[in-house]
N, CA, C and O atoms as a CHARMM CRD file, in Angstrom:
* protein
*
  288
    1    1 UNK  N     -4.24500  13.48100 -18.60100 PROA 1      0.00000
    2    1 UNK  CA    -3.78700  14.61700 -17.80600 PROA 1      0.00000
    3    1 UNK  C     -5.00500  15.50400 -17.55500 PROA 1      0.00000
    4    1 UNK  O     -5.78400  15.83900 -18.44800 PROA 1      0.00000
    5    2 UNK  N     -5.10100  15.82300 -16.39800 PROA 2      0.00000
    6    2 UNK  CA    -6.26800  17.07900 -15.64000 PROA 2      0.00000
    7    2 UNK  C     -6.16300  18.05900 -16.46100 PROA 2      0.00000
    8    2 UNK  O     -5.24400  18.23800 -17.26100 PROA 2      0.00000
    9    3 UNK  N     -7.52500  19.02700 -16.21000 PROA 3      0.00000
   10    3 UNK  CA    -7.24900  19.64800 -16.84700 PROA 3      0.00000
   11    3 UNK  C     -6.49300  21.37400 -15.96900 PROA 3      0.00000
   12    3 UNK  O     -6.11900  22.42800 -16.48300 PROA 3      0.00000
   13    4 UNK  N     -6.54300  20.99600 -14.76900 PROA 4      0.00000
   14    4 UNK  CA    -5.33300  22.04800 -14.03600 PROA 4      0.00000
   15    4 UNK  C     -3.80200  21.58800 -14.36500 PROA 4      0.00000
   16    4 UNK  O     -2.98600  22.46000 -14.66500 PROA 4      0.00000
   17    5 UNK  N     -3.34900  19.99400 -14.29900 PROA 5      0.00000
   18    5 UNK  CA    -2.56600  20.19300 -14.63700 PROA 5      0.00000
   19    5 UNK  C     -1.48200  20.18900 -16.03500 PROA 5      0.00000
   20    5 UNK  O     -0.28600  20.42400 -16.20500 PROA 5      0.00000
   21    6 UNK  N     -2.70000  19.75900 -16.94500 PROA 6      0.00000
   22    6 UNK  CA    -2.46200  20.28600 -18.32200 PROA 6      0.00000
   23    6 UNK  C     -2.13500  21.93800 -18.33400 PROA 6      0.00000
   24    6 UNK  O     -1.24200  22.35500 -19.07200 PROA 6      0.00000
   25    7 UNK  N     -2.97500  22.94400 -17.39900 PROA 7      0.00000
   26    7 UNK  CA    -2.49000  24.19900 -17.36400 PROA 7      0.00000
   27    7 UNK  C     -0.99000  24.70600 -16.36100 PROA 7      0.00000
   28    7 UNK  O     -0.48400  25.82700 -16.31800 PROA 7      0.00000
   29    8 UNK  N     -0.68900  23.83200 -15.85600 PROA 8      0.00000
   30    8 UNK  CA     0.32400  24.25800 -15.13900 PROA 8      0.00000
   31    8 UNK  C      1.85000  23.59500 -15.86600 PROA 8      0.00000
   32    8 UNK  O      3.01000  23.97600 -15.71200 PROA 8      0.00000
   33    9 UNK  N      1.30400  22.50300 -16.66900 PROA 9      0.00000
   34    9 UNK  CA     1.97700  22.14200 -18.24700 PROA 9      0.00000
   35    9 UNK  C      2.67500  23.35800 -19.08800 PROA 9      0.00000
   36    9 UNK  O      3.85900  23.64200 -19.27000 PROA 9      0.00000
   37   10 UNK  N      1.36500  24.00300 -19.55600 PROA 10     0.00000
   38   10 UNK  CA     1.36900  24.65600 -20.09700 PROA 10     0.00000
   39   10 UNK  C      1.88900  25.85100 -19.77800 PROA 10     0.00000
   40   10 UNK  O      2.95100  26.15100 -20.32300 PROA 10     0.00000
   41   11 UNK  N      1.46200  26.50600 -19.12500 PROA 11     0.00000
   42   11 UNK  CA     1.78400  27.84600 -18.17400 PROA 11     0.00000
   43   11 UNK  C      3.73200  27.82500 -17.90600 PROA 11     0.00000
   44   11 UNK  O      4.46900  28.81000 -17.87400 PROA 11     0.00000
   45   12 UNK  N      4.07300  26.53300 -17.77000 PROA 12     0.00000
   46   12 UNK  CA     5.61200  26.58100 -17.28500 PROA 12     0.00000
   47   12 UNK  C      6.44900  26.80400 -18.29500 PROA 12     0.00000
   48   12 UNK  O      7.56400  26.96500 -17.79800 PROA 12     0.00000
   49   13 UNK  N      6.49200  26.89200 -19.37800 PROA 13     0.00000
   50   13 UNK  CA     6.56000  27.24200 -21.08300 PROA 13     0.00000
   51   13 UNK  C      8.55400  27.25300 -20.35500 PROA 13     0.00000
   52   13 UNK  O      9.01700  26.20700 -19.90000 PROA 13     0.00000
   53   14 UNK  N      9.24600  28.31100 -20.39100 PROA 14     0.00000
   54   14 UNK  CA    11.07300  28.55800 -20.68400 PROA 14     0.00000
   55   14 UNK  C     11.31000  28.70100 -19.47600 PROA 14     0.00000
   56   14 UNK  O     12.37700  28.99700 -18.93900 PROA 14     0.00000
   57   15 UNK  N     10.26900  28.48400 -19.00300 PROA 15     0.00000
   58   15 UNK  CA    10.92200  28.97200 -17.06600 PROA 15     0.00000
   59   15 UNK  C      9.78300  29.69700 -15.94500 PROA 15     0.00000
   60   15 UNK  O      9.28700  30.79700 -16.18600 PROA 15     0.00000
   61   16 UNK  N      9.47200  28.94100 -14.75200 PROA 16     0.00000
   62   16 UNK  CA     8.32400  29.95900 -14.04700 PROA 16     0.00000
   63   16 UNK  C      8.53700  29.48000 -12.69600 PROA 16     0.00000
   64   16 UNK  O      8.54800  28.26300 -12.51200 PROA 16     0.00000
   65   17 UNK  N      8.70100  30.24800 -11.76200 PROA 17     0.00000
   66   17 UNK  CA     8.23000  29.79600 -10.42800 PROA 17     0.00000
   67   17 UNK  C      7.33300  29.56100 -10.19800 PROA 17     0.00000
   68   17 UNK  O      6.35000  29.98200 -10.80800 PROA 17     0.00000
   69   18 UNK  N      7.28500  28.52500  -8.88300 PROA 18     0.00000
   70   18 UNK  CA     5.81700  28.07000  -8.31600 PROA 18     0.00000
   71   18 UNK  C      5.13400  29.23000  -8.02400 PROA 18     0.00000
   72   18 UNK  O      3.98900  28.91200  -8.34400 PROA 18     0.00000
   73   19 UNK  N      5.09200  30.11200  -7.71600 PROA 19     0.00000
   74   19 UNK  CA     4.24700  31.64100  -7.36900 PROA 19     0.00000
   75   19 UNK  C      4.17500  32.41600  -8.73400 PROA 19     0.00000
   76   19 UNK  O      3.29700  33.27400  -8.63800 PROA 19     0.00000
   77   20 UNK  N      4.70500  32.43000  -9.82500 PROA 20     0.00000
   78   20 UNK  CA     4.06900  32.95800 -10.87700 PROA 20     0.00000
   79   20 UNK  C      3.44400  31.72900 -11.22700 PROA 20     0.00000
   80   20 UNK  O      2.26500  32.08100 -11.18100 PROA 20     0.00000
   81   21 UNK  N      3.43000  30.58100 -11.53100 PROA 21     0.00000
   82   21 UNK  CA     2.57900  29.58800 -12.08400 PROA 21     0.00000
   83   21 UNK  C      0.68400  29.25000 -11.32000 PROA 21     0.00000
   84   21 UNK  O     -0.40100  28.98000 -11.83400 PROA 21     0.00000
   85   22 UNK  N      1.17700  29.46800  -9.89700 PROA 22     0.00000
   86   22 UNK  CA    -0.18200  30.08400  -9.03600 PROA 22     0.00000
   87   22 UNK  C     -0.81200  31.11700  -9.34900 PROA 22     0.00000
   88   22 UNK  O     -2.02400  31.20500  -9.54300 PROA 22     0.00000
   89   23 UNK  N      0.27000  32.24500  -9.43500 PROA 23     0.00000
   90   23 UNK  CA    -0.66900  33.56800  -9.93200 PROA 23     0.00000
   91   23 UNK  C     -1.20500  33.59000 -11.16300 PROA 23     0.00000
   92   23 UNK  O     -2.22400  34.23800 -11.40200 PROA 23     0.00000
   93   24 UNK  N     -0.57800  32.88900 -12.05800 PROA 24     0.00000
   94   24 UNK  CA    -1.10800  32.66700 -13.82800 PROA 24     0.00000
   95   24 UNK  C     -2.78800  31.85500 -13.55600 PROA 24     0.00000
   96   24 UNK  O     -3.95300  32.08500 -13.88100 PROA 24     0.00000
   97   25 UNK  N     -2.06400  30.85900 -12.79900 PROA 25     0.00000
   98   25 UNK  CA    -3.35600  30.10100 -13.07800 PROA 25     0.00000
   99   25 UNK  C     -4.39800  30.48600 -11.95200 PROA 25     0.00000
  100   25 UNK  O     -5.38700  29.77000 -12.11000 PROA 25     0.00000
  101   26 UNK  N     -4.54200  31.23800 -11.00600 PROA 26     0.00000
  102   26 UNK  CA    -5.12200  31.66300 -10.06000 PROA 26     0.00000
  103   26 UNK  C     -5.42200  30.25700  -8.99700 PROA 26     0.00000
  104   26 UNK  O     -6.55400  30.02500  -8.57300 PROA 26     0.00000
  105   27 UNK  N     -4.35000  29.48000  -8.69600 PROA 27     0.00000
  106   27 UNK  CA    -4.31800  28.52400  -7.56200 PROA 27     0.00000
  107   27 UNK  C     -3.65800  28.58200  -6.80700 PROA 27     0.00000
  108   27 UNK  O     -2.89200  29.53600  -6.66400 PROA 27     0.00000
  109   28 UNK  N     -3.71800  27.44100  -5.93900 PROA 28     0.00000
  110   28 UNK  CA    -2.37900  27.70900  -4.44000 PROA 28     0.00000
  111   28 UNK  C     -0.85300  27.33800  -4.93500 PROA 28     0.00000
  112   28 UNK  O     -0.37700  26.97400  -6.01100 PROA 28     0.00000
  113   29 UNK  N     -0.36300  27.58500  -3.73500 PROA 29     0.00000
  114   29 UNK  CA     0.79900  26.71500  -4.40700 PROA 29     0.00000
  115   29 UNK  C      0.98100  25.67200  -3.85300 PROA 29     0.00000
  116   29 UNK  O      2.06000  25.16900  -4.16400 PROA 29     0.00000
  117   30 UNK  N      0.19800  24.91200  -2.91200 PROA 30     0.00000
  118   30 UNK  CA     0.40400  23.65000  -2.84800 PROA 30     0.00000
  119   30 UNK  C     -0.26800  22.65600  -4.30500 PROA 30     0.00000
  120   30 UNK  O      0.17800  21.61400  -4.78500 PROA 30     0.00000
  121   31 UNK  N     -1.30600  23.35900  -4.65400 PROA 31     0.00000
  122   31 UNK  CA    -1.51500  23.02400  -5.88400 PROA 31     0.00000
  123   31 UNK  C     -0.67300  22.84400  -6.99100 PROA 31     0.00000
  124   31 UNK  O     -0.66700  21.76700  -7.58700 PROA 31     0.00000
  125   32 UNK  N      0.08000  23.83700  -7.34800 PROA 32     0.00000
  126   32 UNK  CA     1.07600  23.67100  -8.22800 PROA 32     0.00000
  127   32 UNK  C      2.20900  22.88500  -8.16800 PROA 32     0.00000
  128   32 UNK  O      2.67400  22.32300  -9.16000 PROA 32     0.00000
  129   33 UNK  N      2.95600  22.77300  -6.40100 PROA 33     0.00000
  130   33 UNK  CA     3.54100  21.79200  -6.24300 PROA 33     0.00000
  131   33 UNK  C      3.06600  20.51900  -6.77100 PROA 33     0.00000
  132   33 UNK  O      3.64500  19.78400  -7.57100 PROA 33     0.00000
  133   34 UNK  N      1.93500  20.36000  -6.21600 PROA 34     0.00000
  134   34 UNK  CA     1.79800  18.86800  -6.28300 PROA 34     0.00000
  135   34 UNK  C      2.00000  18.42100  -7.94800 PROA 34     0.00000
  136   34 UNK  O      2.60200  17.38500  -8.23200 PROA 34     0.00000
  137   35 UNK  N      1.59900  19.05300  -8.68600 PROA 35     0.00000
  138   35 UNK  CA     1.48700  19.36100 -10.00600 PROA 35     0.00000
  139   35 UNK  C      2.73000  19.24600 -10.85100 PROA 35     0.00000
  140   35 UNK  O      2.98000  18.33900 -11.64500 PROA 35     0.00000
  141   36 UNK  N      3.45000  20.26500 -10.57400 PROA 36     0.00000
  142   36 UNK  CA     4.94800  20.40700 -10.64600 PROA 36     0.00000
  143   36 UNK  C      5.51300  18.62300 -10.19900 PROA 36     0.00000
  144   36 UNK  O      6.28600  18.00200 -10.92800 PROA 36     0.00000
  145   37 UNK  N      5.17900  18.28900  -9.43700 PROA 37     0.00000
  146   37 UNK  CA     6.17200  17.10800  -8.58700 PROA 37     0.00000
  147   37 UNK  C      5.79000  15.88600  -9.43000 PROA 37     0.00000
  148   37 UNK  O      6.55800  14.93700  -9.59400 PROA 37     0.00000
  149   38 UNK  N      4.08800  15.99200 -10.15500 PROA 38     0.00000
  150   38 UNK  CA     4.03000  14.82100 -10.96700 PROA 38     0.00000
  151   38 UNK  C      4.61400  15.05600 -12.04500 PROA 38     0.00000
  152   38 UNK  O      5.22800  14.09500 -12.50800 PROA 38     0.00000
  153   39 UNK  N      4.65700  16.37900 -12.84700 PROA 39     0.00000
  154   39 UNK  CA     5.40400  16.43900 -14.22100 PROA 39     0.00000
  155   39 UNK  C      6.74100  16.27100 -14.40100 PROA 39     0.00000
  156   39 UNK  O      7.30500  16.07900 -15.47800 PROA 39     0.00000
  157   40 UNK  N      7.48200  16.38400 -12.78500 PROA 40     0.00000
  158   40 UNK  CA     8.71000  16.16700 -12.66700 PROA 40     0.00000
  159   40 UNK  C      8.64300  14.88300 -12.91600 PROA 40     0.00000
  160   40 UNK  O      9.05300  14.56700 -14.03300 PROA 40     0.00000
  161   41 UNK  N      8.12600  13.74000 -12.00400 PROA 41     0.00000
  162   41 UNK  CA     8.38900  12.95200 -12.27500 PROA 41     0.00000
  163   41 UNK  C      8.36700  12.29700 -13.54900 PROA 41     0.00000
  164   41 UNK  O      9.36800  11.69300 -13.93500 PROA 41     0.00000
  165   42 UNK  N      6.99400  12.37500 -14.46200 PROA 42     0.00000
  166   42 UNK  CA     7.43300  12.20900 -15.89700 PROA 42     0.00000
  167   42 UNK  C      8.22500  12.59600 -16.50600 PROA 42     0.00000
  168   42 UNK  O      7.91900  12.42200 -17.68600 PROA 42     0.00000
  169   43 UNK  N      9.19000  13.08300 -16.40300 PROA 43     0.00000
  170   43 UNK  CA    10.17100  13.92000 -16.98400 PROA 43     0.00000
  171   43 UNK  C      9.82400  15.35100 -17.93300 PROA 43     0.00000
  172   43 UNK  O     10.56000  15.91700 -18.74200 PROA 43     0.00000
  173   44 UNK  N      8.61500  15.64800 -17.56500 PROA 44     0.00000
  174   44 UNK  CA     8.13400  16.37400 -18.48200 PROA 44     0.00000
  175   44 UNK  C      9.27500  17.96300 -18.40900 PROA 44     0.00000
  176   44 UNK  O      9.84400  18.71800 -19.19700 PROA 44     0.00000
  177   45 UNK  N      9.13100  17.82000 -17.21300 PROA 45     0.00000
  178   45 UNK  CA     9.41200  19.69400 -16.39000 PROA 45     0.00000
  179   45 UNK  C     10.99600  19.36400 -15.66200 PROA 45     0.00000
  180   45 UNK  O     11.19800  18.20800 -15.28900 PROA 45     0.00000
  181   46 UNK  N     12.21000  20.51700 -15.45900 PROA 46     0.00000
  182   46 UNK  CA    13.05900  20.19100 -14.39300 PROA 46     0.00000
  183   46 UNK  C     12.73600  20.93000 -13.52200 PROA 46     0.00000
  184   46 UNK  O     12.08300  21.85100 -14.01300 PROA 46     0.00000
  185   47 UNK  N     12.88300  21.06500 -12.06200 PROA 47     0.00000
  186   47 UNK  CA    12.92400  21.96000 -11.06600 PROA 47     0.00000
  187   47 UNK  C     14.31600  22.28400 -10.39200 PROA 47     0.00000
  188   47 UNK  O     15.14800  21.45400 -10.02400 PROA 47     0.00000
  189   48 UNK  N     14.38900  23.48400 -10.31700 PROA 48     0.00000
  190   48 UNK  CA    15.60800  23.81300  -9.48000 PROA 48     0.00000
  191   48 UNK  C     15.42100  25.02000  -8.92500 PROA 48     0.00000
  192   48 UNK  O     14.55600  25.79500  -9.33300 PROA 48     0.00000
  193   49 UNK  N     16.26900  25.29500  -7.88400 PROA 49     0.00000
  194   49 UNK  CA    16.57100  25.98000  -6.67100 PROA 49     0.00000
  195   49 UNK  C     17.06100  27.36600  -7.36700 PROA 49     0.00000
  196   49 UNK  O     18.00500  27.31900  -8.15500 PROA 49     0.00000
  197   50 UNK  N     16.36300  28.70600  -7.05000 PROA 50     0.00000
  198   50 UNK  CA    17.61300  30.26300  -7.58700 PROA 50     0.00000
  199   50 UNK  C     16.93400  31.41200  -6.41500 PROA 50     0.00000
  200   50 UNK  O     15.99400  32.20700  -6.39900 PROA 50     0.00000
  201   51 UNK  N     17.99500  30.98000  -5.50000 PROA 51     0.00000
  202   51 UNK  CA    17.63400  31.71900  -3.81100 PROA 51     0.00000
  203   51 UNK  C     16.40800  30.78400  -3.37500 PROA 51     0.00000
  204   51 UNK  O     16.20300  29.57000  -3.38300 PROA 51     0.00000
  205   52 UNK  N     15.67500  31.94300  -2.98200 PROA 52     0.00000
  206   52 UNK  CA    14.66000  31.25900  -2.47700 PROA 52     0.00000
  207   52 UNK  C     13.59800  30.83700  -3.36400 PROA 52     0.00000
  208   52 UNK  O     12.60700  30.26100  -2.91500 PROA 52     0.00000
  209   53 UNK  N     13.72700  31.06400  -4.47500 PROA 53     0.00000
  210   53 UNK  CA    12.78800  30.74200  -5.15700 PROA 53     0.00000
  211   53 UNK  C     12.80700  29.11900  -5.85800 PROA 53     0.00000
  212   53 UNK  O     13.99700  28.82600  -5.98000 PROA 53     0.00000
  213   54 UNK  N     12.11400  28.21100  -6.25300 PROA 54     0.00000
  214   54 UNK  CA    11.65000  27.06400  -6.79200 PROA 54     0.00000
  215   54 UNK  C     11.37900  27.59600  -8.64600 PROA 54     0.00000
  216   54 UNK  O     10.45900  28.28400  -9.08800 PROA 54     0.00000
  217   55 UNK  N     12.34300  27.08300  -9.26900 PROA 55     0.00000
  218   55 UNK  CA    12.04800  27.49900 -10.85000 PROA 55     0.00000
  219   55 UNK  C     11.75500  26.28300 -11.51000 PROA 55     0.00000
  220   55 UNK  O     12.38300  25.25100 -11.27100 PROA 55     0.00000
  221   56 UNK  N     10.70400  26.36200 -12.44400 PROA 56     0.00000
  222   56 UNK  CA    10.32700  25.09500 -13.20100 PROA 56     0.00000
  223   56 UNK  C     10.65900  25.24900 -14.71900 PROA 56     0.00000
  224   56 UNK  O     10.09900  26.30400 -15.01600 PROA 56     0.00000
  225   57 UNK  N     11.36600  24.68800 -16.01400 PROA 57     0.00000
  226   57 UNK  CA    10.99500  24.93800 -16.73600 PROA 57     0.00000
  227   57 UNK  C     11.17700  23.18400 -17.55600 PROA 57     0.00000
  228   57 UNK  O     11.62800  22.15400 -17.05400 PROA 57     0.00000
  229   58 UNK  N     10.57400  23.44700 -19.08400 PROA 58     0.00000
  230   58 UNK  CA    10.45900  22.03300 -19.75200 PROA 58     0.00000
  231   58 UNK  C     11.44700  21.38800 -20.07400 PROA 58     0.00000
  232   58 UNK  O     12.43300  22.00600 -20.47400 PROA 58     0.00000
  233   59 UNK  N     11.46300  20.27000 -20.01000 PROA 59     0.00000
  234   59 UNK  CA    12.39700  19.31000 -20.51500 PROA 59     0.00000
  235   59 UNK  C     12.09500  19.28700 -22.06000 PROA 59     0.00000
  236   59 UNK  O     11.11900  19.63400 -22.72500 PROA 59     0.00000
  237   60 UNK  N     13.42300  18.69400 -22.39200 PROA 60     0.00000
  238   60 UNK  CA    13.36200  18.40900 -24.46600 PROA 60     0.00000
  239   60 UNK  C     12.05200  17.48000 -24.63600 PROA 60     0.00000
  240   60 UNK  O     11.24400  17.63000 -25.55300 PROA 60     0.00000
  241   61 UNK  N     11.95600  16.54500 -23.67300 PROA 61     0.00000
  242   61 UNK  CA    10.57500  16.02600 -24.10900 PROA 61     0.00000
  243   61 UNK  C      9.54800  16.35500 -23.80300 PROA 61     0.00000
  244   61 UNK  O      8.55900  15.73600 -24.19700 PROA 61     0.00000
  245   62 UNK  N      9.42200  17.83000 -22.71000 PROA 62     0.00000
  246   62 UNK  CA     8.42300  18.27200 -22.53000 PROA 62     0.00000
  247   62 UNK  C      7.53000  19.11500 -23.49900 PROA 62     0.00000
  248   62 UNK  O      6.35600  19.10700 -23.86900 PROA 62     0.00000
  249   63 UNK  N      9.00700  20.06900 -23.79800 PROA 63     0.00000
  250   63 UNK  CA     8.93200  20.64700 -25.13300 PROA 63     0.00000
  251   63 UNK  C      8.75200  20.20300 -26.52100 PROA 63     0.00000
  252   63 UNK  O      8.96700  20.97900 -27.45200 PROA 63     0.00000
  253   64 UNK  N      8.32500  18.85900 -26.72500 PROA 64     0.00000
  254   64 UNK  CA     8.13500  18.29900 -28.24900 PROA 64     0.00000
  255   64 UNK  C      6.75000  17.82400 -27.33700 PROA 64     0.00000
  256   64 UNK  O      5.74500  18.27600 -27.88600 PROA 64     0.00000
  257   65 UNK  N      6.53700  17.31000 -26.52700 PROA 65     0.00000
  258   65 UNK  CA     4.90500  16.99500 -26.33600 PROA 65     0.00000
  259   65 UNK  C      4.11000  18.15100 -26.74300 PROA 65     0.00000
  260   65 UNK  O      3.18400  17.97600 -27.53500 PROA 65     0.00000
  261   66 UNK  N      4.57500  20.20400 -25.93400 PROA 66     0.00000
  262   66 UNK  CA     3.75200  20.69600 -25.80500 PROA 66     0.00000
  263   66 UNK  C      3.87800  21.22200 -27.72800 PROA 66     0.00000
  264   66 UNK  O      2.90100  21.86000 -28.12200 PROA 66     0.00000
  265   67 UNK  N      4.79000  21.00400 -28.58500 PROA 67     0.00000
  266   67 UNK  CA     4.63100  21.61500 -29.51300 PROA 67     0.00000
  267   67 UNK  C      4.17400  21.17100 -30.55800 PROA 67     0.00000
  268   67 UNK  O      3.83600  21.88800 -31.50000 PROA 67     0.00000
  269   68 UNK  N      4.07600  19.56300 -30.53500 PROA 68     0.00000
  270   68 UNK  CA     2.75300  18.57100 -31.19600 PROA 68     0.00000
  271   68 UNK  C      1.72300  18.96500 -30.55100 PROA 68     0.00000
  272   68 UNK  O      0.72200  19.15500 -31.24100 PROA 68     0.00000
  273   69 UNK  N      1.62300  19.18600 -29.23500 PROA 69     0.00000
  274   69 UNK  CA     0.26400  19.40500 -28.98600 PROA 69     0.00000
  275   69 UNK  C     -0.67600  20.72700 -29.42100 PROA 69     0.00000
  276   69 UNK  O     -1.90600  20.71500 -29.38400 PROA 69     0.00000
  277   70 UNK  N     -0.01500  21.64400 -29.75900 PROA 70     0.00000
  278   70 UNK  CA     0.25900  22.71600 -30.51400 PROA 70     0.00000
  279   70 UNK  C     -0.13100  23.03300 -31.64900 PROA 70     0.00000
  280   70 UNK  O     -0.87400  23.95500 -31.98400 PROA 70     0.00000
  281   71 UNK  N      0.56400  21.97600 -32.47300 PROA 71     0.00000
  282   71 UNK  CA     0.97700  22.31800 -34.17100 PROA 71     0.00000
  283   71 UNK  C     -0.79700  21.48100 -34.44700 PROA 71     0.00000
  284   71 UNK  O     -1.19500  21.37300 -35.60700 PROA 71     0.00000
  285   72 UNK  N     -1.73900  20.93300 -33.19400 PROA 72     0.00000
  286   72 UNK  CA    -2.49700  19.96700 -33.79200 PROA 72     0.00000
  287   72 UNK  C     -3.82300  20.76400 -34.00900 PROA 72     0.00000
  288   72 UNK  O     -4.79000  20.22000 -34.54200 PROA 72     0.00000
């Protein structure tokens, strides 16, 4: 894993929109999409819809990767 999107991993911790996860990490948000769309696909992250906004937060296995990765 990159090391932007190890931070956008990280950064998505209980819940974040694509525009706070840009502003955290100071990137675009096509950046973070793209980012977002691979961790989705690993199952790492879920995404869903609240208005207009795009919310990301971890999956159970996202959350035991980042907290071994953590405890190490």
């Amino acid at each position: 894993m990159g090391a932007t999107r190890a931070a956008v991993f990280c950064a998505v911790g209980s819940g974040a929109t694509t525009t706070q996860l840009a502003n955290r990490l100071s990137t675009s948000l096509a950046s973070v999409s793209r980012h977002t769309g691979v961790l989705r696909n690993a199952g790492l992250i879920t995404t869903h819809r609240h208005g207009a906004a795009v919310v990301h937060a971890l999956t159970p296995l996202g959350t035991s990767l980042l907290d071994q990765h953590q405890s190490r």
